[in-house]
C-alpha positions in Angstrom: 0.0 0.0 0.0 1.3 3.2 -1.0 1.7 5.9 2.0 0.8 9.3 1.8 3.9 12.1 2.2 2.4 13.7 4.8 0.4 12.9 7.3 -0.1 9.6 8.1 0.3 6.3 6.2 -2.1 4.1 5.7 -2.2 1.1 7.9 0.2 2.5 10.6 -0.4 3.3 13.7 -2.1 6.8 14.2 0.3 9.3 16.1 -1.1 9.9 19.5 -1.5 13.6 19.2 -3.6 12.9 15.6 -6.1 10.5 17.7 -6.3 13.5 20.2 -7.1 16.3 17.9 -9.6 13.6 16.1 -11.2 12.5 19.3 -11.6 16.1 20.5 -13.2 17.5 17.1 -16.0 14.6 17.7 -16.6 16.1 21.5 -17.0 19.7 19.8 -19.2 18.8 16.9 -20.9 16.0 19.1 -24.0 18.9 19.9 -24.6 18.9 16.6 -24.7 15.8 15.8 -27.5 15.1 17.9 -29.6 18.1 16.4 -28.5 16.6 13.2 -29.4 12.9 14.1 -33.1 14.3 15.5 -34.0 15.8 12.5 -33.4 12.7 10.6 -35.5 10.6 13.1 -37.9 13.3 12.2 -38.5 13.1 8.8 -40.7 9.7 9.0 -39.0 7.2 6.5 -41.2 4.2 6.5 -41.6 2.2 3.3 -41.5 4.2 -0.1 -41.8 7.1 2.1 -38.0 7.4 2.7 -38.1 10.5 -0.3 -37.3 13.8 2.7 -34.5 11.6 5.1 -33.0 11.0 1.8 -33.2 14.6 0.5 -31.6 15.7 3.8 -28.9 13.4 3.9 -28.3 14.2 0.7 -28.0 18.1 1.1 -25.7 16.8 4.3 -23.4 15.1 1.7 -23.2 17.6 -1.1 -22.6 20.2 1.7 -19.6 18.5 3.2 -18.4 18.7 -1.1 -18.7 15.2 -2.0 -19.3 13.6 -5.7 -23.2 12.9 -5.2 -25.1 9.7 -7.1 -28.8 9.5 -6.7 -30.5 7.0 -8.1 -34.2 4.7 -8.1 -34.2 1.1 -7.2 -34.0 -1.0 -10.6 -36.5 -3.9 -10.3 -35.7 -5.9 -13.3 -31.9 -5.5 -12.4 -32.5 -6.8 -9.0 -34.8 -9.8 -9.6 -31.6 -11.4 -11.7 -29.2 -10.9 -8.5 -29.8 -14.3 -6.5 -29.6 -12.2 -3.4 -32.4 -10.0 -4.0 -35.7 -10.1 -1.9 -39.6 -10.0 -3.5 -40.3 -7.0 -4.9 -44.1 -6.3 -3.7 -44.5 -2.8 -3.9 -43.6 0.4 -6.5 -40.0 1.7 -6.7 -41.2 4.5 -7.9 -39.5 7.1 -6.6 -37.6 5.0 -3.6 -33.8 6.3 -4.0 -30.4 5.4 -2.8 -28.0 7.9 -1.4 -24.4 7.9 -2.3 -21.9 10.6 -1.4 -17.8 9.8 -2.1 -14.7 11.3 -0.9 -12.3 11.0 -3.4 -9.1 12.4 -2.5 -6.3 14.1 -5.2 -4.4 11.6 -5.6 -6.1 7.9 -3.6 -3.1 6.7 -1.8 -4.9 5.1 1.4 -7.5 2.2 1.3 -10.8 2.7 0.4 -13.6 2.5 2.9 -17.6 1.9 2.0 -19.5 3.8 5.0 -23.0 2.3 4.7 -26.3 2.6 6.4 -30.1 2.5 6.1 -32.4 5.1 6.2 -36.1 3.2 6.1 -37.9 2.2 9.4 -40.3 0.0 10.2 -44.0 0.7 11.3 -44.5 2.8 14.6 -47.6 0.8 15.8 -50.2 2.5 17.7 -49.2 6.0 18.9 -51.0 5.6 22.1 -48.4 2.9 23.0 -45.6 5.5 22.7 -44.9 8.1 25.6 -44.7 10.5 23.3 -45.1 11.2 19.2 -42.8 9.2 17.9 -41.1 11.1 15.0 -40.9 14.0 18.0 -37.3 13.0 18.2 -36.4 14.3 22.3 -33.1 13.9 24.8 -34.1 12.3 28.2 -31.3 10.5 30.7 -28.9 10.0 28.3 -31.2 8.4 25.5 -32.4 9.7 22.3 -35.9 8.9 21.1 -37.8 8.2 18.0 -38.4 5.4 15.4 -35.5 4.9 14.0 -33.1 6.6 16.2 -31.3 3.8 17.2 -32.1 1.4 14.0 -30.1 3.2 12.4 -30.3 6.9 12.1 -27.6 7.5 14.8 -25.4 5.2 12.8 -26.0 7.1 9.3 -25.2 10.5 11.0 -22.1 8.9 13.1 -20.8 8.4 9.9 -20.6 11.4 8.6 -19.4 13.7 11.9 -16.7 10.8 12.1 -15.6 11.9 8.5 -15.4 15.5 9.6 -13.9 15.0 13.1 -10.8 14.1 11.0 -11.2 17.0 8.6 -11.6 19.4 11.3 -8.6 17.8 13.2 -6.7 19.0 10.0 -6.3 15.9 8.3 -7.9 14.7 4.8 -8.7 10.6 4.0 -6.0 9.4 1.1 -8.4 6.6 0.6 -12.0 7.0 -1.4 -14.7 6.7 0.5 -18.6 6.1 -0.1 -21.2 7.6 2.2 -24.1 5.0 1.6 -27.7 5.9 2.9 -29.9 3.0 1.6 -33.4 1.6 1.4 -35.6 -1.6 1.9 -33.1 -3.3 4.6 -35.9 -3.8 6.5 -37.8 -5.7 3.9 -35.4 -6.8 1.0 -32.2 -5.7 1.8 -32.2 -4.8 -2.0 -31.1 -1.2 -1.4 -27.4 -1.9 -0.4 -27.8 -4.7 -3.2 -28.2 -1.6 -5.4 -25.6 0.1 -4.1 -23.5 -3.0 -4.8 -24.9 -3.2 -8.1 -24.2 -0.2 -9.3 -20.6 -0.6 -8.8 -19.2 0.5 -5.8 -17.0 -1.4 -4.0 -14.0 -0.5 -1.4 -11.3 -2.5 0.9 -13.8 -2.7 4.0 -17.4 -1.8 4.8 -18.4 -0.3 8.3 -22.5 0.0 9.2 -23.0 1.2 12.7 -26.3 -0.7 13.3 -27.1 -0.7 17.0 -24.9 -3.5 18.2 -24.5 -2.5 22.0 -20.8 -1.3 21.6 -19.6 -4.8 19.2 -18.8 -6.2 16.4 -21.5 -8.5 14.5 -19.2 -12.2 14.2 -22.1 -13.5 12.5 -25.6 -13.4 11.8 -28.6 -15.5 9.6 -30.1 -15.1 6.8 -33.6 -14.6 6.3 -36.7 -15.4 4.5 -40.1 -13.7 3.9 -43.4 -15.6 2.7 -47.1 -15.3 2.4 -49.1 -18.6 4.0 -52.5 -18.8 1.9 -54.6 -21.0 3.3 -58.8 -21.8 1.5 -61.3 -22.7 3.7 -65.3 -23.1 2.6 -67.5 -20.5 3.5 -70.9 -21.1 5.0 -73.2 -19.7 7.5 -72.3 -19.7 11.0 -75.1 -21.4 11.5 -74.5 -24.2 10.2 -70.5 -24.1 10.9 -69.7 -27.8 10.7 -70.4 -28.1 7.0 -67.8 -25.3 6.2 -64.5 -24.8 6.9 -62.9 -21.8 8.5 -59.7 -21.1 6.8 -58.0 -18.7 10.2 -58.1 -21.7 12.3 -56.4 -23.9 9.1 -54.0 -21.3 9.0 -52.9 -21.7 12.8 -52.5 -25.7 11.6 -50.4 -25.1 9.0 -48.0 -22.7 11.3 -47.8 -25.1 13.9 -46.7 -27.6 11.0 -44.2 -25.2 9.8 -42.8 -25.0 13.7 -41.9 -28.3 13.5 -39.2 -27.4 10.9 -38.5 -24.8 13.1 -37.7 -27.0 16.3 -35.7 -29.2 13.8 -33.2 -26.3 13.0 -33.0 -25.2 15.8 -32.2 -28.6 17.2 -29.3 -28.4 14.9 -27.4 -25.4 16.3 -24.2 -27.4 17.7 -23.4 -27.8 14.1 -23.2 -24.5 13.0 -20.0 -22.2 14.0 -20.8 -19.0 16.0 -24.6 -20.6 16.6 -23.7 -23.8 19.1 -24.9 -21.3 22.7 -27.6 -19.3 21.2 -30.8 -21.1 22.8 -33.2 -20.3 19.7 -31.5 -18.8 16.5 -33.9 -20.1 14.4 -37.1 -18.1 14.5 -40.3 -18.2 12.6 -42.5 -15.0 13.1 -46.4 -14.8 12.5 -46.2 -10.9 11.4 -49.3 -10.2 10.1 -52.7 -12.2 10.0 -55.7 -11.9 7.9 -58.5 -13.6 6.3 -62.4 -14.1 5.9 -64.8 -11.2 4.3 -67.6 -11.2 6.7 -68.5 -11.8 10.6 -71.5 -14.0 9.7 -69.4 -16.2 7.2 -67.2 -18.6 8.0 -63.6 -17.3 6.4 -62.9 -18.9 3.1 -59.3 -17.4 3.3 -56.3 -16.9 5.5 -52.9 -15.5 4.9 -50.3 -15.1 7.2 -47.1 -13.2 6.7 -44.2 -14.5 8.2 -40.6 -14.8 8.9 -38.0 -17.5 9.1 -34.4 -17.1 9.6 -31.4 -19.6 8.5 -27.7 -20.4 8.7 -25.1 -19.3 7.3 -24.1 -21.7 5.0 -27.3 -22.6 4.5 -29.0 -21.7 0.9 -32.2 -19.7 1.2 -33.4 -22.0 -1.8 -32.9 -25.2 0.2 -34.7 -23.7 3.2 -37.3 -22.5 0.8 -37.7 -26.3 -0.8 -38.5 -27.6 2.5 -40.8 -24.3 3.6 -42.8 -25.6 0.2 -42.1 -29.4 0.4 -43.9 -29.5 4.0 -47.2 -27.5 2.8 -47.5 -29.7 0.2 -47.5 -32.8 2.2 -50.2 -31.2 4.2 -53.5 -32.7 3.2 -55.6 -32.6 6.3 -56.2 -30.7 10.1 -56.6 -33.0 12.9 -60.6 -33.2 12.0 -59.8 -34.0 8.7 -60.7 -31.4 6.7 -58.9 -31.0 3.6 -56.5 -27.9 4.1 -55.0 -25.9 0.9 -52.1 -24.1 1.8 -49.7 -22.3 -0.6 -46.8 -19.7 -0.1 -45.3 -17.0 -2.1 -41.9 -14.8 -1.6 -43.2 -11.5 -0.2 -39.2 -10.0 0.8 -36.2 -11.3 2.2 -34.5 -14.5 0.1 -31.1 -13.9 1.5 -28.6 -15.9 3.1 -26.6 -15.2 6.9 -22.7 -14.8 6.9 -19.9 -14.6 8.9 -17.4 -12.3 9.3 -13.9 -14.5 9.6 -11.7 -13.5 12.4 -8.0 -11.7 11.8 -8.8 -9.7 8.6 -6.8 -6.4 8.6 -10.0 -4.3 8.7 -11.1 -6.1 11.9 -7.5 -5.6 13.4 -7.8 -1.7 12.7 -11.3 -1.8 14.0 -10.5 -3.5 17.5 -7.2 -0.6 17.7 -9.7 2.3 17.5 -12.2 0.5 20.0 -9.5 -0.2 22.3 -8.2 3.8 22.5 -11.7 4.9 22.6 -13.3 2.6 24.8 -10.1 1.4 27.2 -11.3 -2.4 26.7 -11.1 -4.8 23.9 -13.5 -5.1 21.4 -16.1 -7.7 21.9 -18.0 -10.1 19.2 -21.3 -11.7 19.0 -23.8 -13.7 17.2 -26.8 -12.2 16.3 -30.5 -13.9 14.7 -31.1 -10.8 12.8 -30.5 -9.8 9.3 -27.8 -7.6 8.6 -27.3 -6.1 5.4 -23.5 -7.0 5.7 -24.7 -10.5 4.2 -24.4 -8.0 0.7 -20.9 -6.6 0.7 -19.4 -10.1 3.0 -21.3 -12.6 0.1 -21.3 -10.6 -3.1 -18.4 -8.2 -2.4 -15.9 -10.4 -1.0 -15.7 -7.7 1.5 -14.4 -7.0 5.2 -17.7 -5.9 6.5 -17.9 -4.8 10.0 -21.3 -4.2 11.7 -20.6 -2.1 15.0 -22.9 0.1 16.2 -24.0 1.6 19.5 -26.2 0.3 22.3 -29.7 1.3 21.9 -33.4 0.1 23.2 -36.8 -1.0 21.9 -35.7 -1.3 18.1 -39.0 -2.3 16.8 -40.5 -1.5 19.6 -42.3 1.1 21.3 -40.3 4.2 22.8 -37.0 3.3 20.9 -34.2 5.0 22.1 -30.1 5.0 21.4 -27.9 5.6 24.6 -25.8 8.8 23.3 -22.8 8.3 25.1 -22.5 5.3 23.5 -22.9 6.8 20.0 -20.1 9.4 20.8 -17.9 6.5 21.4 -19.2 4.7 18.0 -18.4 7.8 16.2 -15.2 8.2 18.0 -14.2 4.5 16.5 -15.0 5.0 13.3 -13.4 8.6 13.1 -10.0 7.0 14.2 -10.8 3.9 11.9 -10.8 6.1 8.9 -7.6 7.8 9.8 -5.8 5.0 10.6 -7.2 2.7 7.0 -7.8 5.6 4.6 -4.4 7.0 6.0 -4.2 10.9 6.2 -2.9 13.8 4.5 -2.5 17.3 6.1 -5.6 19.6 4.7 -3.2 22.1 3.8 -1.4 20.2 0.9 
């Protein structure tokens, strides 16, 4: 690797009085990059409705004076990728965000910085303390739908980049800002992303990963259950059949194959001590037309997770294989029970210890945090699976700790998110290497 004539080299050790300056431009900008961070958590960027987070973080980007890309999801190109989920509603207008650095000359190693900028639903508002896009500060947490999954992260990011501008220092590596859609449903934006042709030496995303590094983490799969029953009148039940109670059959059938995977942990690195890794989630439920009829239709949207190393086909064959040996309920009513891809179709990964990129990470953690950094398996999806399968990529997921993801009240601890950004500020300095601004 080439090293930079000033400045630092990529790949060496940072100077300690660099790391200072770096550490103490994140303190001074750190105020406003919690205004910045609640104004993203308060533009409400739910599915296809990620248009104003976008336009934001784009202004952020072009602001800061990087080469901007914008660009709307490509359906036809995606469904040819393997990795790409269902496609099940309009890309219309439904954009990924890239901003690079791209220094004078690139001596340093390049660095994607990636992160997602949809949300999932809020739920009932009543549930919530208080609005939940009303981004607020209490006891050291920060609020909102999405704050901690992941619009901490995205903003980290980008005050990490200028912490080491304002230090005085300029990256000699490229680097891509990436603020994509549909992780939480496809994970076809980064796919994009990947598409389109950017690639780098490492990949960070700071999802909320309580202060450590994702070691590994499964794959998942989305599916519609659609059950037929035969309508009647209540009043005469027993000659129909009501397709919501065939539906809760058919799931307990399809949690059979869930206990068997599970069963099978001990055979699967990084998953032998996780009690349950395998989950199937009932996410949605409906069916029938009337409250006088018996339901002639069910379907059920769920979600099923998998190993790495396992192909989302093969779990998919047996998902389809089981409901076609299904021919009656206990009672013996025929059941007719069918499934169809509604997201997900990807496959988990693990990151393998003692890459370079993971070596440089665990340095920065170590100065910032005083304690070695920590690994873990998590039965999520990540959208690291893209860059670590597709990329051959170093991808490091490291985020900071955060509550109720998902949940009601969500909230990201924001001490632990000045650390985060801390880390990756002194990651980039130490693998993009630096040059002194004024050259």
């Amino acid at each position: 690797m080439d090293s930079s004539a000033n400045g630092t080299p990529a790949g060496t050790a940072l100077p300690q009085d660099a790391r200072d300056r770096i550490l103490a431009a994140v303190d001074a900008a750190f105020d406003s990059q919690l205004s910045f961070t609640q104004e993203l958590v308060r533009h409400p960027s739910l599915r296809t409705q990620e248009s104003g987070a976008q336009q934001l973080l784009f202004d952020a980007m072009q602001q800061r004076g990087l080469e901007m890309d914008r660009w709307e999801l490509d359906t036809e190109e995606l469904s040819a990728h393997p990795g790409a989920g269902a496609v099940t509603v309009s890309y219309d207008g439904v954009d990924n965000v890239v901003g690079t650095w791209q220094p004078g000359v690139e001596k340093g190693r390049s660095l994607i910085l990636n992160g997602h900028v949809d949300v999932v639903p809020e739920g009932p508002k009543s549930q919530w303390t208080a609005d939940p896009w009303d981004s607020y500060v209490k006891d050291g947490w920060l609020y909102g739908r999405g704050s901690g999954d992941m619009k901490a992260g995205l903003a980290a990011n980008l005050f990490a980049f200028d912490a080491v501008r304002a230090a005085g220092y300029e990256p000699a590596g490229r680097i891509h800002f990436q603020s994509v859609v549909e992780e939480e449903c496809t994970g076809n934006g980064s796919l994009a992303a990947l598409l389109r042709g950017y690639a780098a030496d490492a990949v960070i995303i700071p999802e909320p990963e309580e202060d450590m590094l994702v070691r590994a983490n499964v794959g998942v799969i989305w599916f519609r259950l659609e059950v037929a029953g035969e309508p009647t009148h209540p009043r005469e039940m027993q000659t129909g059949f009501n397709a919501i109670d065939a539906a809760y059959h058919v799931v307990e059938r399809l949690r059979s194959l869930e206990a068997e995977w599970n069963a099978q942990r001990g055979s699967h690195r990084y998953f032998e001590d996780l009690p349950h890794p395998i989950n199937l989630n009932m996410g949605g439920i409906r069916g029938g037309d009337w409250p006088s009829s018996v339901p002639a239709w069910c379907h059920v949207d769920l979600r099923v997770a998998l190993y790495p190393g396992t192909s989302a086909e093969s779990v998919w064959q047996q998902v389809t294989g089981l409901l076609d040996g299904i021919e009656t309920d206990g009672q013996g009513n025929r059941i007719r029970a069918t499934a169809a891809r509604t997201g997900f179709f990807s496959e988990g990964y693990v990151l393998e210890e003692g890459s370079d990129a993971e070596n440089v990470l665990a340095d920065a953690h170590r100065n910032v945090f005083g304690s070695d950094l920590q690994s873990f398996t998590t039965p999520g999806y990540l959208d690291g699976r893209v860059f670590t399968l597709y990329g051959n990529t170093p991808t490091l997921v490291y985020g900071p700790v955060s509550e109720a993801i998902h949940g009601y009240d969500e909230r990201v601890d924001i001490e632990s998110v000045r650390r985060i950004t801390k880390s990756i500020a002194l990651f980039i300095a130490e693998w993009c290497g630096l040059e002194d601004a004024a050259r």
